[in-house]
Backbone as CSV, one residue per row, in Angstrom:
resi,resn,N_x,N_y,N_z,CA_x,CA_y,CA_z,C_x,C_y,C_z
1,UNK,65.989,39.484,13.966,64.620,39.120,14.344,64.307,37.690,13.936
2,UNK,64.834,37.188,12.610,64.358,35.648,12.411,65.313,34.703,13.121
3,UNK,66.492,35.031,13.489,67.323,34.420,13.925,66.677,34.133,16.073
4,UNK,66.226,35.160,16.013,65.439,35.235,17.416,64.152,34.393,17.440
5,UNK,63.189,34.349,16.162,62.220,33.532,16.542,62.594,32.024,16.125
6,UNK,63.470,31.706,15.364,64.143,30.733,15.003,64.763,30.120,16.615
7,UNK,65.256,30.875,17.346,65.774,30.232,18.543,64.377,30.045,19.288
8,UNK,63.435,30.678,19.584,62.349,30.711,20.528,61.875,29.441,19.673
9,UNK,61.445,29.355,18.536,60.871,27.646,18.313,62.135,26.606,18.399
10,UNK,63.000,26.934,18.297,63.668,25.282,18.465,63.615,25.197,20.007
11,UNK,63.203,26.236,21.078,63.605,25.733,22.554,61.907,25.051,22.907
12,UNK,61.135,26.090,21.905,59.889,25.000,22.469,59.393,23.212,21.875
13,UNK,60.141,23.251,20.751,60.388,21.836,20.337,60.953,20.985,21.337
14,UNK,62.515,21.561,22.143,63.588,21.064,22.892,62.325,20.877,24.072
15,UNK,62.231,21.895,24.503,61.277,21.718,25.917,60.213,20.843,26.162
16,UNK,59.206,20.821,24.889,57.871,20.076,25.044,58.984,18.302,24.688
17,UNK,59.430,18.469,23.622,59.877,16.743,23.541,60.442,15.975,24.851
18,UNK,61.342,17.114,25.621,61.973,16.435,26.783,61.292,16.007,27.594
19,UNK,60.232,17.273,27.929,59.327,17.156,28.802,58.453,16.017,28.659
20,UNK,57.586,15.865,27.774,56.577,14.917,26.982,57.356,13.044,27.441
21,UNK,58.786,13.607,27.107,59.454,11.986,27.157,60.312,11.777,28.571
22,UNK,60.516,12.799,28.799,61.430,12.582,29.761,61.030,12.327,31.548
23,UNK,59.645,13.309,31.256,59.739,13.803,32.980,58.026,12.734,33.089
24,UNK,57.823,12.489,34.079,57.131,11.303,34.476,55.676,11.820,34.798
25,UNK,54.525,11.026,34.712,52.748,12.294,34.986,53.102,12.670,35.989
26,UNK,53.607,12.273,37.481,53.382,12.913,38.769,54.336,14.155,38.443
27,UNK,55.461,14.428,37.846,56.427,15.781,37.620,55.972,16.621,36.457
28,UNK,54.706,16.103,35.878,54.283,17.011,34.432,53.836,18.028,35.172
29,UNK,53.173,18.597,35.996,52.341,20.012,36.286,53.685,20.505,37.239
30,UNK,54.317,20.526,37.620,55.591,21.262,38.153,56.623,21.736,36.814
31,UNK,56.713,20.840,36.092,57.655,20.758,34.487,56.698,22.055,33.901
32,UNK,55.082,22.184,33.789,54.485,22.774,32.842,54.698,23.900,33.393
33,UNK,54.366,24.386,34.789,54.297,25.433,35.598,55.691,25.936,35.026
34,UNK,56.809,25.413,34.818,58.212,26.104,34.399,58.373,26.219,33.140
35,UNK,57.661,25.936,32.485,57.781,26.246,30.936,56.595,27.338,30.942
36,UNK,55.900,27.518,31.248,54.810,28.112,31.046,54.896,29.847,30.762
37,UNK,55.490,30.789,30.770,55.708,31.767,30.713,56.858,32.102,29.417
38,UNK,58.408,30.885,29.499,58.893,31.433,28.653,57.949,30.569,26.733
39,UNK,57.124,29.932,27.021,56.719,29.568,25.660,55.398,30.646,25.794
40,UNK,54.533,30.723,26.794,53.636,32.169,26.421,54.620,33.224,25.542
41,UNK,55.595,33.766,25.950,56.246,34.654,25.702,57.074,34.304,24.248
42,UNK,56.740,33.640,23.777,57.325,32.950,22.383,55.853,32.676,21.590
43,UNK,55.021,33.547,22.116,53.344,33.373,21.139,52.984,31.670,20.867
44,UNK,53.710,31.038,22.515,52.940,29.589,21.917,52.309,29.198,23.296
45,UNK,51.274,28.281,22.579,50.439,27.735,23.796,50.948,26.735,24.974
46,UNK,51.110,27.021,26.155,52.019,26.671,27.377,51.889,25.408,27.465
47,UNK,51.147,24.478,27.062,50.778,22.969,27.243,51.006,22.380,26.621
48,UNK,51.097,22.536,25.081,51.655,21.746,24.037,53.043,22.962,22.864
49,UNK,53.470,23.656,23.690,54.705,24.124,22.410,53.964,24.344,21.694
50,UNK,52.638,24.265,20.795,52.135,24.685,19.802,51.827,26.461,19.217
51,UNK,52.091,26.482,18.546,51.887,28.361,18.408,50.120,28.707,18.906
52,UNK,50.108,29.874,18.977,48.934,30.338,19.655,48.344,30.796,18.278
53,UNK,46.951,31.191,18.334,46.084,31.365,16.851,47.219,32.980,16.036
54,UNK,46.932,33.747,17.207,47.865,35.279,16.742,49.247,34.614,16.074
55,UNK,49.489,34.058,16.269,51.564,33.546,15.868,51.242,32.490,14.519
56,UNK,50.217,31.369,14.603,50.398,30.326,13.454,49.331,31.364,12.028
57,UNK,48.591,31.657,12.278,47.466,32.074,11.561,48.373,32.856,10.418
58,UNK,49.099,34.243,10.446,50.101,34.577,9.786,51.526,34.043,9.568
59,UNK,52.012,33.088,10.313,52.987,31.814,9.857,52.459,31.125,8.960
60,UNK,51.296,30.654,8.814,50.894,29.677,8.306,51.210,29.320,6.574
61,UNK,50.433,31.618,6.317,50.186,31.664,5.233,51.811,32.249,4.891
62,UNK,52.580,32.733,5.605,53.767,33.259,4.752,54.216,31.820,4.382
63,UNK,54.477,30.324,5.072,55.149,29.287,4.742,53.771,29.058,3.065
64,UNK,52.880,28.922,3.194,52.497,28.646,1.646,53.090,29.796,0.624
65,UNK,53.051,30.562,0.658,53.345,31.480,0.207,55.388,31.271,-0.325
66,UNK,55.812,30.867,0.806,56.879,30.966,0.505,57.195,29.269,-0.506
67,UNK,56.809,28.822,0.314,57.210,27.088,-0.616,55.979,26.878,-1.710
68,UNK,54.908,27.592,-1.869,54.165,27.093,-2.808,53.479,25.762,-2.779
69,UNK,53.889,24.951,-4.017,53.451,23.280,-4.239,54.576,22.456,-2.949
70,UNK,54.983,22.872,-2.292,55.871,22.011,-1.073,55.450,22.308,0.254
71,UNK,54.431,23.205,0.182,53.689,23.650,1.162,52.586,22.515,1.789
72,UNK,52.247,21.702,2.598,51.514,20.878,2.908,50.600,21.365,3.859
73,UNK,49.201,21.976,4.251,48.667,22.108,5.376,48.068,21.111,5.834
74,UNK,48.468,20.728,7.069,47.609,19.735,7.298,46.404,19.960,8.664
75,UNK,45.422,19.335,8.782,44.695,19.746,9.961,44.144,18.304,11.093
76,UNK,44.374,18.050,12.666,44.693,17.108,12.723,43.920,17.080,14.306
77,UNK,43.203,15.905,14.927,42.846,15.792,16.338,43.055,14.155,16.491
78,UNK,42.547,14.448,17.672,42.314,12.995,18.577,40.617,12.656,18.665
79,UNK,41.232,11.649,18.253,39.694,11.021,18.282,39.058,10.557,19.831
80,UNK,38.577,10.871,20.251,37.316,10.519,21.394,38.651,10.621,22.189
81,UNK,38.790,12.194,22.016,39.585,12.912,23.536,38.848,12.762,25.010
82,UNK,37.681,13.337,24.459,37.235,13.611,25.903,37.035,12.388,26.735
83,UNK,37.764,11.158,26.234,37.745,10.078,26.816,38.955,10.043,27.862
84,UNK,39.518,10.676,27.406,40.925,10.349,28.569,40.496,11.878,29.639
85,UNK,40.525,12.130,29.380,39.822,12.779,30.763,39.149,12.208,31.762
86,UNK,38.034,11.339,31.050,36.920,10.833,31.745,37.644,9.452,32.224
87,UNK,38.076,8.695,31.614,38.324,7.642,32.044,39.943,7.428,32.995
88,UNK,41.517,8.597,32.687,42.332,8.246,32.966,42.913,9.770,34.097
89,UNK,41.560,10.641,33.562,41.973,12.322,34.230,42.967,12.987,33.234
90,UNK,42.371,14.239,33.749,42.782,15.392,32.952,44.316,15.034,33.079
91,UNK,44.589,14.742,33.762,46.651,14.825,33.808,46.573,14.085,32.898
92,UNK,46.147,13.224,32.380,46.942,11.875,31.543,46.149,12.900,29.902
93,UNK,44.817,13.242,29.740,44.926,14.073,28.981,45.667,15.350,28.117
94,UNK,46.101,16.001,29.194,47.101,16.885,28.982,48.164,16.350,28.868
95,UNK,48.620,15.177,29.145,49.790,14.270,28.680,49.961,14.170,27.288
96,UNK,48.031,13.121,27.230,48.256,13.019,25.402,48.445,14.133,24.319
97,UNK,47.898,15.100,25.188,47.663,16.542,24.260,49.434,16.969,23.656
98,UNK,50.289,17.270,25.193,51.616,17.600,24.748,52.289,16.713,23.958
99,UNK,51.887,15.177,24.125,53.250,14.486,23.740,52.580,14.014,21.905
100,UNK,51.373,13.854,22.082,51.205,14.054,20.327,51.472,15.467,19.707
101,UNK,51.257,17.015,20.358,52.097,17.937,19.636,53.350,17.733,19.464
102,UNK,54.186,17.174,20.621,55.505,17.230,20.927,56.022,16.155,19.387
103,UNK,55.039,15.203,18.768,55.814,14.296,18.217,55.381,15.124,16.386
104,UNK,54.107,15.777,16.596,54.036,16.768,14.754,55.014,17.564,15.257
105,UNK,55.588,18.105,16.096,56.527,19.544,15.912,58.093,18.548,15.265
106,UNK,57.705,17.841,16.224,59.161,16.755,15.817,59.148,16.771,14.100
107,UNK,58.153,15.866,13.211,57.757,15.435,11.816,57.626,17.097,11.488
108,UNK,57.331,17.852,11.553,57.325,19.306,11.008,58.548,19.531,10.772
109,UNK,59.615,19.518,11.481,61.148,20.310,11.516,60.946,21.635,11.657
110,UNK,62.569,22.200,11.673,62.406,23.378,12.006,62.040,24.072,10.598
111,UNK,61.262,23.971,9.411,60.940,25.158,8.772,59.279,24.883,8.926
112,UNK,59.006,23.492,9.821,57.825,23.776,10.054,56.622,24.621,10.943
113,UNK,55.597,24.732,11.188,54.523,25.515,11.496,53.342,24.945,12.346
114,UNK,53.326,24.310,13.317,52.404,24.068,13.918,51.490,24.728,15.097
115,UNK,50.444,24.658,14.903,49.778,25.576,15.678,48.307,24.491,16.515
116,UNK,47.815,25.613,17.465,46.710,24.697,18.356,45.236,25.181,17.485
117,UNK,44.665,25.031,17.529,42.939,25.591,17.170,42.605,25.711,18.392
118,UNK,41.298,26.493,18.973,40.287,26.089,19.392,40.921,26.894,20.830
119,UNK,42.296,26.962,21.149,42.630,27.519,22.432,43.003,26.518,23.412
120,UNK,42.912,26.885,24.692,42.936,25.639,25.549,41.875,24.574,25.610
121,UNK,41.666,23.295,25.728,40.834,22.354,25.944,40.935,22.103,24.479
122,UNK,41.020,22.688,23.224,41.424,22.250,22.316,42.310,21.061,21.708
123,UNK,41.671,20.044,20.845,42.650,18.895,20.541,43.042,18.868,19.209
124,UNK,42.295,19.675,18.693,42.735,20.014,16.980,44.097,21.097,16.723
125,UNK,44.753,20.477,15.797,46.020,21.188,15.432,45.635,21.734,13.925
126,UNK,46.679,22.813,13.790,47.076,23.108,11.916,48.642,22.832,11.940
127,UNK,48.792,22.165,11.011,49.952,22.172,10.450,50.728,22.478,9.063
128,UNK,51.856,23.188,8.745,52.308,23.517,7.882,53.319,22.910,7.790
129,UNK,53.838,22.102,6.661,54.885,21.293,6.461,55.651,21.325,4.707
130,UNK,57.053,21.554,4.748,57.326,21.502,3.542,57.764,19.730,3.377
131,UNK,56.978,19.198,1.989,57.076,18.293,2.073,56.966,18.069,0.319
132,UNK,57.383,17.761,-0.539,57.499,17.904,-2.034,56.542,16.571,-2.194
133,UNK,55.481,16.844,-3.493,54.574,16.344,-3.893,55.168,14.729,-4.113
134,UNK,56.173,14.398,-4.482,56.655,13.170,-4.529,56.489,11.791,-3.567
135,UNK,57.144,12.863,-2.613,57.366,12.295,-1.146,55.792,12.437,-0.004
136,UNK,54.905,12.868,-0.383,53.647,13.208,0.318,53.177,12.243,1.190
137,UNK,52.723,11.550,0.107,52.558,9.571,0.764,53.143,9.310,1.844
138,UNK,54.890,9.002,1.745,55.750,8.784,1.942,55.743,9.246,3.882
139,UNK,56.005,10.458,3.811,56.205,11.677,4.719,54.614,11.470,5.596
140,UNK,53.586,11.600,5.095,52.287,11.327,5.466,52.085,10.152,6.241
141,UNK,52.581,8.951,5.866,52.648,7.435,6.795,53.660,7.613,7.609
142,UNK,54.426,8.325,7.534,55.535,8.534,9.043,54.847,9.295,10.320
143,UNK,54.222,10.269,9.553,53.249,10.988,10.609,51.957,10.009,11.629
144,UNK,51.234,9.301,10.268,50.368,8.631,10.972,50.980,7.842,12.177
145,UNK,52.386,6.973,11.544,52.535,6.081,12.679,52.698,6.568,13.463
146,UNK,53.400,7.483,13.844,54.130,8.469,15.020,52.893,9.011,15.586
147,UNK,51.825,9.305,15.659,50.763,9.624,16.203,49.733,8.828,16.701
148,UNK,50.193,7.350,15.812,49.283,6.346,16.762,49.955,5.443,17.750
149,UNK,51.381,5.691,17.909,52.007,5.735,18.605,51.344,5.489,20.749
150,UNK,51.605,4.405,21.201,50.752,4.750,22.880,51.670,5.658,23.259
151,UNK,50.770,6.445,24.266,51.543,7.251,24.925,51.911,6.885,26.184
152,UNK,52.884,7.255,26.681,53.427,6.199,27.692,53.347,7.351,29.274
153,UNK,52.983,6.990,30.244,52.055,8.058,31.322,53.366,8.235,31.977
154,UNK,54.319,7.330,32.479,55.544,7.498,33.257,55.309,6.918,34.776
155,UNK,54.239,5.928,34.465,54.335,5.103,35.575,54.396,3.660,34.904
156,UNK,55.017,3.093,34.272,54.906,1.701,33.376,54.081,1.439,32.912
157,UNK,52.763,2.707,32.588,51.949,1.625,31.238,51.626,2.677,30.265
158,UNK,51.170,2.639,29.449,50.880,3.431,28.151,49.000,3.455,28.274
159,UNK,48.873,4.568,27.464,47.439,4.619,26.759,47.664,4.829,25.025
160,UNK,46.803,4.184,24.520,46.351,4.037,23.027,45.976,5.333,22.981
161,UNK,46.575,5.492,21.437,45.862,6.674,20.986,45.609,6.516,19.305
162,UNK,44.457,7.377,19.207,43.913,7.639,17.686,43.771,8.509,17.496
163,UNK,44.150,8.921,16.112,44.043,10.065,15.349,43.379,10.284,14.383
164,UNK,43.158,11.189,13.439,42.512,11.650,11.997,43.172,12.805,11.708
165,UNK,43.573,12.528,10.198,44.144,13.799,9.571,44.268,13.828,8.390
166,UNK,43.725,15.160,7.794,43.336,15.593,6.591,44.535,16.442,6.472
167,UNK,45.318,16.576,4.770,45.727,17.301,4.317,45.825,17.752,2.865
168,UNK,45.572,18.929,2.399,45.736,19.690,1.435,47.268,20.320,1.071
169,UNK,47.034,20.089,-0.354,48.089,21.077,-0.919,47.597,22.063,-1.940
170,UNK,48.279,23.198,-2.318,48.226,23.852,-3.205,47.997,23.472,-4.474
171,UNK,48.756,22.829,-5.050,48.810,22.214,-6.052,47.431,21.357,-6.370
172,UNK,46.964,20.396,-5.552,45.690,20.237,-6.080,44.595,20.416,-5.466
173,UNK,44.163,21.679,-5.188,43.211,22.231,-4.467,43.235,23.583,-5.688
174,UNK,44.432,23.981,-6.019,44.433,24.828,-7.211,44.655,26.755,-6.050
175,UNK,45.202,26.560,-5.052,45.100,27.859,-4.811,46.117,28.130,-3.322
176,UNK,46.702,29.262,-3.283,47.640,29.566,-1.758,47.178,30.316,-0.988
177,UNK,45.609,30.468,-0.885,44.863,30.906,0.111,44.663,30.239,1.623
178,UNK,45.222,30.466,2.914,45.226,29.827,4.052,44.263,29.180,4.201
179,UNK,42.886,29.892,4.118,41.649,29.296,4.679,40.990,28.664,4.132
180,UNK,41.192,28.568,2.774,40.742,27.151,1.779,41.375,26.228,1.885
181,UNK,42.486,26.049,2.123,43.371,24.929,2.101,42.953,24.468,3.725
182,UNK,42.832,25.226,4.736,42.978,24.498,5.787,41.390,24.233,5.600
183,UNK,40.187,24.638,5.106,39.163,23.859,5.202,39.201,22.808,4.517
184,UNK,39.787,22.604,3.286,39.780,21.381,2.511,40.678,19.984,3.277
185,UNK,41.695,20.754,4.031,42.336,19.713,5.168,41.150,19.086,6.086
186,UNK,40.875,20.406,6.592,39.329,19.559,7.662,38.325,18.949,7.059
187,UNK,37.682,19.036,5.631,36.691,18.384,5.468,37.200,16.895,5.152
188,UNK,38.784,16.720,4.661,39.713,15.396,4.317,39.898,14.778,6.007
189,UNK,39.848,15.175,6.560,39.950,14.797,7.925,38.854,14.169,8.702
190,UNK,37.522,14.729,8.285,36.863,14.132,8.466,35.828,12.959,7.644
191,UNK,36.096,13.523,6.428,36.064,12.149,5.704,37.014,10.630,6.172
192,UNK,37.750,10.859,6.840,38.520,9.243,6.906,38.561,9.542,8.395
193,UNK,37.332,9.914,9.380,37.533,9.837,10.475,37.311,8.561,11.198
194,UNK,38.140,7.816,11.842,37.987,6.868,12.413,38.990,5.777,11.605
195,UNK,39.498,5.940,10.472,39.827,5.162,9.555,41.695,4.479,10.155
196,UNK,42.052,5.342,10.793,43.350,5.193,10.723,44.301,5.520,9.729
197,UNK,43.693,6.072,8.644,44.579,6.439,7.331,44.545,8.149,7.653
198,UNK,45.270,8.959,6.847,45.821,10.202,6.518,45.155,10.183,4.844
199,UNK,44.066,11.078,5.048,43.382,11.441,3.856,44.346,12.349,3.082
200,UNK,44.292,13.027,2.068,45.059,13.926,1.551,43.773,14.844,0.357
201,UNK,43.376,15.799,0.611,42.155,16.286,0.324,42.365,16.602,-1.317
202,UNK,40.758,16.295,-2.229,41.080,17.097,-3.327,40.139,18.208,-3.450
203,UNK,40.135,18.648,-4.568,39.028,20.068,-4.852,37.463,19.747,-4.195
204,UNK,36.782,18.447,-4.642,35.685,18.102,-3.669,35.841,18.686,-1.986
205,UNK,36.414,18.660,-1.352,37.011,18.975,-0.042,36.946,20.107,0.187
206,UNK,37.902,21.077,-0.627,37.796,22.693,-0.135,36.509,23.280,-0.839
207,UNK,35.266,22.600,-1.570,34.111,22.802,-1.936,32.846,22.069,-1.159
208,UNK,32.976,21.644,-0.430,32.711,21.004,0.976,31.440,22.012,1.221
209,UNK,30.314,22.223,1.566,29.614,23.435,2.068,29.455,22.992,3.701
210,UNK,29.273,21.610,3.862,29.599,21.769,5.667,30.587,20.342,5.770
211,UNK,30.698,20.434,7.165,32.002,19.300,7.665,31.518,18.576,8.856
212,UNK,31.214,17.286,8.537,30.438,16.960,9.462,29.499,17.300,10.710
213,UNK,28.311,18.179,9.658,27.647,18.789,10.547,27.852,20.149,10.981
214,UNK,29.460,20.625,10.667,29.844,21.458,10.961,29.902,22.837,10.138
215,UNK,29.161,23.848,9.490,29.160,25.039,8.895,30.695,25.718,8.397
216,UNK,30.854,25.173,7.249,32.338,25.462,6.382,32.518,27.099,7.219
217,UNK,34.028,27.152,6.893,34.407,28.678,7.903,34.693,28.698,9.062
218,UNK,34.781,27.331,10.074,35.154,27.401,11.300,36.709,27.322,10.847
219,UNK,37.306,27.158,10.225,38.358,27.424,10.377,39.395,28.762,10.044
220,UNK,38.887,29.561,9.586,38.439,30.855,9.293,39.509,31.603,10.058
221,UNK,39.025,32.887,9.672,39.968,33.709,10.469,39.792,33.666,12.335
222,UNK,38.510,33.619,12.750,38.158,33.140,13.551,38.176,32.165,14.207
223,UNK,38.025,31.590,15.266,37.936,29.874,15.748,36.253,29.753,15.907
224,UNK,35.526,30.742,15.983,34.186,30.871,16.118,33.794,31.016,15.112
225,UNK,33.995,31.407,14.041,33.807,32.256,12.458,32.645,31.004,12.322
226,UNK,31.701,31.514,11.250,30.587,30.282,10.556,30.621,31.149,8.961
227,UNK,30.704,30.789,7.849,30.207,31.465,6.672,28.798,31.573,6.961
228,UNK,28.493,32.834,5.897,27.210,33.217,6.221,26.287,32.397,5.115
């Protein structure tokens, strides 16, 4: 059985990266249409390889659980998405969407955990990464660059992209509970929104009572969840 889901994520890594780099915007919705069933069928979301809420939500927490203090969650979007829609169309959107998952699944590896939030139209990710407290920094600025990275459409020009991302660890947040750690990721996320840096959250963070505006608990067991 692990050896089976172990193959089902390395083909959706293989698939979304090729795809993302290889095949050009006018061949992306023929490419997606053919991936689309065998990554449903691997509990991940058909557009970006990313796991679906049912598949990461209990991944998430066995990887803290299992690595402890090497456990990294991180939580992560695009800043003023709904701009590429508006300004370049949904194709070039759904471009940026796959090929920035396509490049955290890459920086995750295979003992990593990435998942979508929010469902489709969704631009927020969770991520689980073993990454040793040493190297955090380190590992953390590889990510940023790789995500601000242009994305390149496959007709000779690129679009800019920006990101924000908050991450928590166990270790100083003080706990291996999923849903504290990934709120203390989101409230670090949005503290340095716009910044271009990779926050890295402390106890202030997962004690957060809202997130910009936003009612602590959306990240919850729910995607709708609000604490009461």
């Amino acid at each position: 059985m692990a050896s089976n889901t172990h193959a089902q994520a390395r083909f959706a890594q293989c698939a979304l990266f090729l795809t993302t780099v290889a095949v050009p915007l006018t061949g992306w919705t023929v490419h997606a249409v053919a991936l689309h069933r065998r990554l449903a069928a691997a509990g991940r979301d058909p557009l970006t390889g990313a796991l679906r809420r049912e598949s990461w939500e209990p991944q998430v927490q066995r990887f803290i659980n299992r690595y402890g203090d090497n456990a990294l969650v991180l939580v992560r979007d695009i800043d003023h998405f709904k701009r590429f829609n508006d300004d370049y169309g949904h194709a070039v959107g759904d471009l940026v969407l796959a090929t920035t998952a396509a490049r955290i699944i890459q920086w995750a590896g295979s003992r990593g955990v990435v998942g979508r939030l929010g469902g489709d139209g969704g631009d927020e990710f969770i991520i689980a990464a073993w990454v040793g407290p040493g190297r955090r920094t380190v590992r953390l600025d590889q990510l940023n660059q790789a995500l601000h990275e242009p994305v390149p459409t496959g007709d000779g020009h690129t679009v800019p992209v920006a990101v924000s991302v908050g991450a928590a660890s166990a270790d100083v947040i003080g706990t291996r509970d999923r849903s504290r750690l990934m709120r203390a990721a989101d409230a670090a996320m949005y503290a340095g929104k716009h910044t271009g840096t990779v926050i890295q959250a402390n106890i202030e963070h997962a004690d957060a009572p809202s997130i910009n505006g936003r009612r602590a608990g959306r990240l919850g067991t729910h995607t709708v969840a609000r604490a009461a």
